[in-house]
C-alpha positions as CSV (number, residue, x, y, z in Angstrom):
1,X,0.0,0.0,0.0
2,X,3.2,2.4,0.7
3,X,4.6,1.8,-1.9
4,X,1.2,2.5,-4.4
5,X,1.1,6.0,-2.4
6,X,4.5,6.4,-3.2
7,X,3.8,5.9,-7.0
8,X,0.9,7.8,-7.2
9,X,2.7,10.8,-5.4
10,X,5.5,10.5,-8.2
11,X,3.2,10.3,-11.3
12,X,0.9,13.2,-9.9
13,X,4.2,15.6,-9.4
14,X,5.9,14.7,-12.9
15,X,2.1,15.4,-14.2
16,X,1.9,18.9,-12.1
17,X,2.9,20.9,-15.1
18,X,-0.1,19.3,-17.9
19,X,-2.5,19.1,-14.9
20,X,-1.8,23.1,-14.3
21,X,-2.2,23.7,-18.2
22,X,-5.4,21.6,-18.3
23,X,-7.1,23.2,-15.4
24,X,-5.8,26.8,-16.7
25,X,-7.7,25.6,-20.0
26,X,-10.6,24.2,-18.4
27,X,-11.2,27.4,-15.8
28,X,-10.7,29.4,-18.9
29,X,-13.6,27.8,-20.8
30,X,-15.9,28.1,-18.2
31,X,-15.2,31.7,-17.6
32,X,-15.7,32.2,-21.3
33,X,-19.1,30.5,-21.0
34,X,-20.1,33.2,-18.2
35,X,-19.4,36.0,-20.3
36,X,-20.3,38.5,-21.7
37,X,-21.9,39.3,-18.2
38,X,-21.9,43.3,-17.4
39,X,-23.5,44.7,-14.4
40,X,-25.3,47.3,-15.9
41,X,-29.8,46.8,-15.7
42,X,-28.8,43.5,-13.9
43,X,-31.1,42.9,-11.0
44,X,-29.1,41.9,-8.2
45,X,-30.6,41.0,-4.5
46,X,-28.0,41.1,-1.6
47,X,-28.4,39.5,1.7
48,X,-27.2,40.9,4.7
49,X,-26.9,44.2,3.3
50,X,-27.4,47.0,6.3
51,X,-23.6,46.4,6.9
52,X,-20.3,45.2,6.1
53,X,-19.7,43.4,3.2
54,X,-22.9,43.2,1.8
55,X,-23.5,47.2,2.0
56,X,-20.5,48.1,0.4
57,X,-21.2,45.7,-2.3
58,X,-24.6,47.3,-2.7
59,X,-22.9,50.9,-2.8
60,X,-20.5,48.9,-5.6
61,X,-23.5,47.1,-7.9
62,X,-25.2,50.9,-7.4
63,X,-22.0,52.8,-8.8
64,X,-22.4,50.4,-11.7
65,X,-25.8,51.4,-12.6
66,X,-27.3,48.4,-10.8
67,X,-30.9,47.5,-9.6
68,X,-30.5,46.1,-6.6
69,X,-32.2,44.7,-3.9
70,X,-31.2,44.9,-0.1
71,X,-32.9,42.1,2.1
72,X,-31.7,41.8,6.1
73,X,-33.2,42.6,9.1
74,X,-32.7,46.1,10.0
75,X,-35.2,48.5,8.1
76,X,-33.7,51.2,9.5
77,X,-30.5,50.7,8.4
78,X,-31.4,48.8,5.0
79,X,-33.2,52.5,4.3
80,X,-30.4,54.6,4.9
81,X,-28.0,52.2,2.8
82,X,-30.7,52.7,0.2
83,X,-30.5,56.1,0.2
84,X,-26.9,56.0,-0.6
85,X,-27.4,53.3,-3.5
86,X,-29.7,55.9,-5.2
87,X,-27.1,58.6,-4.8
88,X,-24.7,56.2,-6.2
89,X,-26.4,55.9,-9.4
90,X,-28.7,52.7,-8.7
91,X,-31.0,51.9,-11.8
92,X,-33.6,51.1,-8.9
93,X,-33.6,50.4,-5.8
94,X,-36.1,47.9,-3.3
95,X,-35.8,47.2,0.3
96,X,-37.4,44.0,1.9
97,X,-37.1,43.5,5.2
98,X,-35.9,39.9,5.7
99,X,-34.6,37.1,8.2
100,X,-33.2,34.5,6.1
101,X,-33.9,32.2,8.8
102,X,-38.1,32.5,7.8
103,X,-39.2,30.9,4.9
104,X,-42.7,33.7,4.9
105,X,-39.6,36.3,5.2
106,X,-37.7,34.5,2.2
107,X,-41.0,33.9,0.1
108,X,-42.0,37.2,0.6
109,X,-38.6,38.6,-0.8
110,X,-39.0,36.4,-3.8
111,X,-42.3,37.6,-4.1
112,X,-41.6,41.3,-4.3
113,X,-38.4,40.8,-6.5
114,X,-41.1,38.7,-9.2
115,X,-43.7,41.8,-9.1
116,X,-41.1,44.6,-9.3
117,X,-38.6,42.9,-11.8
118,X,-39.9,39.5,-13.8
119,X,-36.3,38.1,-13.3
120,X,-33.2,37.5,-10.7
121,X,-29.5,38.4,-12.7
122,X,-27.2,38.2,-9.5
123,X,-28.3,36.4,-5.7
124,X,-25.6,37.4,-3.2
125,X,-25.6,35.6,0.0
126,X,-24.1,37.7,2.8
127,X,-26.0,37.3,5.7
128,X,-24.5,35.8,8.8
129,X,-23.2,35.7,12.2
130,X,-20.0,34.1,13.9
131,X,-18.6,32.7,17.1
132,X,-16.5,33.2,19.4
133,X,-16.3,30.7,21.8
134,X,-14.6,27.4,22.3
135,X,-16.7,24.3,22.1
136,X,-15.8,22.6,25.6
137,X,-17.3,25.6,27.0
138,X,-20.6,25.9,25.8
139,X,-23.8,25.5,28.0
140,X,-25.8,23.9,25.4
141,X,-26.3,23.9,21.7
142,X,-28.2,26.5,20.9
143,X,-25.1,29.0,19.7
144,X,-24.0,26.0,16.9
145,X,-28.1,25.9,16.2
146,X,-28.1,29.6,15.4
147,X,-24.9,29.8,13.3
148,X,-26.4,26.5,11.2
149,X,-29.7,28.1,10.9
150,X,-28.3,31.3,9.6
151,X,-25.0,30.9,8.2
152,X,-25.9,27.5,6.2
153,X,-30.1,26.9,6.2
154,X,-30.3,30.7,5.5
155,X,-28.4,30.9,2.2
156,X,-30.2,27.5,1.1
157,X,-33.6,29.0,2.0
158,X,-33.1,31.9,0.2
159,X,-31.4,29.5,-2.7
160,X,-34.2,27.8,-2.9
161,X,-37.2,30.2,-3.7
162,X,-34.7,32.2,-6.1
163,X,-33.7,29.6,-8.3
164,X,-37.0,30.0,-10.1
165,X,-36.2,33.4,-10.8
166,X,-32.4,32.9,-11.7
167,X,-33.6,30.5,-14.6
168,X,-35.4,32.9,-16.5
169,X,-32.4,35.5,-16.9
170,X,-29.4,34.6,-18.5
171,X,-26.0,33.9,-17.5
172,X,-27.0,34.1,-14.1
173,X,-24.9,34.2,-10.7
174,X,-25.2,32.9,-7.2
175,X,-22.4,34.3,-5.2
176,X,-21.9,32.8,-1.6
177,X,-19.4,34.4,1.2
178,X,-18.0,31.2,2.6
179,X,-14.8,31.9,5.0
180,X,-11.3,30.9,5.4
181,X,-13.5,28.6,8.1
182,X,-14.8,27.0,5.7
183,X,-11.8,25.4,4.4
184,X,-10.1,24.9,7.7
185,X,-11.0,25.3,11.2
186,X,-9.2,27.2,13.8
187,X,-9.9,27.7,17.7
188,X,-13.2,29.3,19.1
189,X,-15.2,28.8,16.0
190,X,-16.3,25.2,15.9
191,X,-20.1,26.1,15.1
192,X,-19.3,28.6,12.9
193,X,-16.5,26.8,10.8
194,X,-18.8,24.1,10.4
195,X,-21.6,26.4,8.6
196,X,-19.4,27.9,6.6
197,X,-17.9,24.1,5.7
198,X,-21.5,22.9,4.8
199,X,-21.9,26.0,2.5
200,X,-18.9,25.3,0.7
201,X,-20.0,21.7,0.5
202,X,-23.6,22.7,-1.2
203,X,-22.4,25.0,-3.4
204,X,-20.2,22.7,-4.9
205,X,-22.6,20.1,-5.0
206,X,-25.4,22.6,-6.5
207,X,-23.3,23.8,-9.1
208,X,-22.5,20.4,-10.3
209,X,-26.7,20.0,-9.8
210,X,-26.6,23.5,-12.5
211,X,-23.8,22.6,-14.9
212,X,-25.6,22.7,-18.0
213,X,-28.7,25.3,-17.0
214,X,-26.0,28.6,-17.2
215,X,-25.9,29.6,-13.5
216,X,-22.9,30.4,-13.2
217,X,-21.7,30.2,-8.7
218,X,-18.9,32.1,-7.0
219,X,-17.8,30.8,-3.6
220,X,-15.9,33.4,-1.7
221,X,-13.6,32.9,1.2
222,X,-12.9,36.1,3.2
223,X,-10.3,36.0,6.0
224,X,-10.6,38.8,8.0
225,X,-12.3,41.6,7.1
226,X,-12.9,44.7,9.0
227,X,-16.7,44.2,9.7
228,X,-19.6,44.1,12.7
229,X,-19.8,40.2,12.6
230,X,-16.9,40.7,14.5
231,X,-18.3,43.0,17.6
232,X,-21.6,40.7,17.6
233,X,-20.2,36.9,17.6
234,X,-22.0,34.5,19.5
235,X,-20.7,32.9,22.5
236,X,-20.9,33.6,26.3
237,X,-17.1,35.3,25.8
238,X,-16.5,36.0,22.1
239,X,-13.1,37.2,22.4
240,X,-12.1,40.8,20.7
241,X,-10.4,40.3,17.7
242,X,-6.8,42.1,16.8
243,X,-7.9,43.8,13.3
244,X,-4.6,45.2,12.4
245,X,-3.8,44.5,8.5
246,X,-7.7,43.0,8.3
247,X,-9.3,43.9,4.4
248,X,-11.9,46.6,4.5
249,X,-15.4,46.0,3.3
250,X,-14.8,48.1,0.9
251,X,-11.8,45.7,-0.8
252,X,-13.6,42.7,0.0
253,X,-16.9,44.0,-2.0
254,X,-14.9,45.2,-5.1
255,X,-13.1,41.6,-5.6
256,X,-16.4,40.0,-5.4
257,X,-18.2,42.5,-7.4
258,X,-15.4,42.0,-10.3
259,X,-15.6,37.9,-9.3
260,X,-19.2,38.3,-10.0
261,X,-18.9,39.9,-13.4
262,X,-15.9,37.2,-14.6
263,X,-17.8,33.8,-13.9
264,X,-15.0,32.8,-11.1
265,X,-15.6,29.9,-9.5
266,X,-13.7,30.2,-6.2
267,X,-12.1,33.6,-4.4
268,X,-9.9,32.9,-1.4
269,X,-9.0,36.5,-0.2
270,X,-5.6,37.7,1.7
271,X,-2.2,36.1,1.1
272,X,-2.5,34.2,4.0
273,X,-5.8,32.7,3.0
274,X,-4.2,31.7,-0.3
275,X,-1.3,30.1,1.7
276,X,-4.1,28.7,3.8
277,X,-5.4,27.4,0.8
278,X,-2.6,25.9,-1.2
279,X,-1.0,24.4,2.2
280,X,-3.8,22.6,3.8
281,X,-4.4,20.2,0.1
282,X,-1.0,20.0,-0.1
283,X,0.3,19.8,3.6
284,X,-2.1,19.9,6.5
285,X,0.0,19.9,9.5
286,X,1.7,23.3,8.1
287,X,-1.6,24.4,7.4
288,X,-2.7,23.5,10.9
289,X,0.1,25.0,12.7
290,X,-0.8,28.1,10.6
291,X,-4.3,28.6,11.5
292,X,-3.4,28.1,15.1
293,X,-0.5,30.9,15.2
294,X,-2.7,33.1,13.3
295,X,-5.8,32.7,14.9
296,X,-3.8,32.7,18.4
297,X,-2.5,36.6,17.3
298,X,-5.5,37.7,16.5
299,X,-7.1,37.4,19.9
300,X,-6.8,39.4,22.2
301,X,-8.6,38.4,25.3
C-alpha cells in the first residue's frame, strides 16, 4: 500500500505541469461560458446588506448602474444604505425587510423581486453571524443551532425560492461568502467553521446539480475583514479580535463584485488565505500550525 502511495505521489508531481495547463484551459472555458456578463440593468438581491460586506457591495452594484435589492433585518439601516445606493447611481432600488432564517420572510422577498422585476440576474448571499467561543465551554447547543440556521439553512432557504427566478435570466450568478472557516477550522469557531464548511460543501454540489442550466456560482472565502460580525459573535465570551492588517469592506466587495462579473468559481481572499489554501491540500499539518499561530494573534482576550 506504501509503496502504491508512493507511486501515485511521483506520477501526480511529474504530471503537475499538464495538470496546471489543463485546469488553466478548463477554468478558462468556463469563464468564457459566463461571459459577456456586465453589471449594468442586472437585478441583483443582496443578503445581509445593512452592513459590512454586503452594503458596500450594494454601494459597488449601485456605482455600476445596478438595480439592486437589499434584504436583512434592520429596516432602519437597509433605508439609509438605500438612500446611498440611489445617490450612487442605482437603476432602482427595493428594500425587503428579511430574516433569512423565515421561509414567509424568504418567500416574501421572492415575491416582491417577481412583481417589481420578472427576473433575478445576480443572488448574493451575505447574511451571517459568527462565534466566538470554544466548544468545551458551551452550556448547550443552541449558539452551533443559530450559526447553522443562519449561516448555512439561511443561504439554502433563500437559494431555494430564487432559483425559479435565476432561470429565467441569462447567464445568471449565485455568489456565496463562505470563509477561510470553511476550508479549515481554527480555535473558538467550531459552530461557525462548520456552517461555513456545509456552505462550501452545497455550493459545490449545486453547481455540479446546474452545470448545464447557465448559472454560473462564485464561492468566496474572506479571512478577516474589518466588519460588525466581529463586535456581535455568539458565544458567552466571544473574544475581541486584533484587526490590524484585516481587508476593508470596501476591498472585499470590489473583488467580489469583479468575481461576480468574470464567472469565477472560487475567491480565497488575503495572502495568508491563499497560503491557507494551497497548504492545507497539499500539507495539512503546516496548514494546521498556521491557522493556530494566526488565529492565536488575532485574539486578544
Amino acid at each position: 500500500m506504501a509503496v502504491s502511495t508512493d507511486l501515485s505521489l511521483f506520477a501526480v508531481t511529474l504530471l503537475s505541469p499538464i495538470l496546471c495547463i489543463a485546469n488553466f484551459v478548463a477554468r478558462k472555458a468556463r469563464e468564457a461560458a459566463a461571459k459577456p456578463w456586465r453589471p449594468e440593468d442586472k437585478v441583483i438581491l443582496i443578503t445581509g446588506a445593512s452592513s459590512g460586506i454586503g452594503e458596500s457591495l450594494a454601494y459597488t452594484f449601485s456605482h455600476a448602474g445596478s438595480s439592486v435589492i437589499l434584504a436583512a433585518r434592520r429596516k432602519d439601516e437597509l433605508d439609509r444604505v438605500a438612500e446611498r445606493c440611489t445617490e450612487l447611481g442605482a437603476k432602482d432600488v427595493l428594500v425587503v425587510t428579511t430574516d433569512v432564517t423565515s421561509e414567509a420572510d424568504v418567500e416574501n422577498l421572492i415575491k416582491k423581486t417577481e412583481e417589481r422585476y420578472g427576473k433575478l440576474d445576480c443572488l448574493v448571499l451575505n447574511a451571517g453571524v459568527s462565534m466566538g467561543q470554544t466548544f468545551d465551554s458551551l452550556q448547550n447547543l443552541d449558539v452551533i443551532k443559530r450559526l447553522m440556521d443562519v449561516n448555512y439553512m439561511g443561504c439554502v432557504n433563500v437559494t431555494f425560492h430564487a432559483l425559479p427566478l435565476l432561470k429565467r435570466a441569462p447567464k445568471s450568478r449565485i455568489v456565496v461568502n463562505s470563509s477561510l472557516a470553511g476550508i479549515a477550522g481554527g480555535p473558538y469557531r467550531t459552530g461557525y467553521s462548520a456552517s461555513k464548511f456545509a456552505v462550501r460543501g452545497f455550493y459545490e454540489a449545486l453547481r455540479a446539480d446546474l452545470w448545464d442550466q447557465d448559472i454560473h456560482i462564485t464561492i468566496i472565502y474572506p479571512g478577516a475583514v474589518v466588519t460588525s460580525i466581529n463586535k456581535t459573535r455568539l458565544g458567552d465570551r466571544p473574544f475581541d479580535l486584533n484587526m490590524r492588517g484585516a481587508m476593508t469592506s470596501e476591498e472585499c466587495a470590489r473583488i467580489m463584485f469583479e468575481a461576480t462579473c468574470n464567472g469565477t468559481k472560487e475567491v480565497v481572499l488575503t495572502g495568508k488565505g491563499k497560503l491557507i489554501r494551497l497548504l492545507e491540500a497539499s500539507f495539512p499539518e503546516l496548514a494546521a500550525l498556521l491557522i493556530h499561530k494566526v488565529s492565536r494573534k488575532m485574539l486578544k482576550g
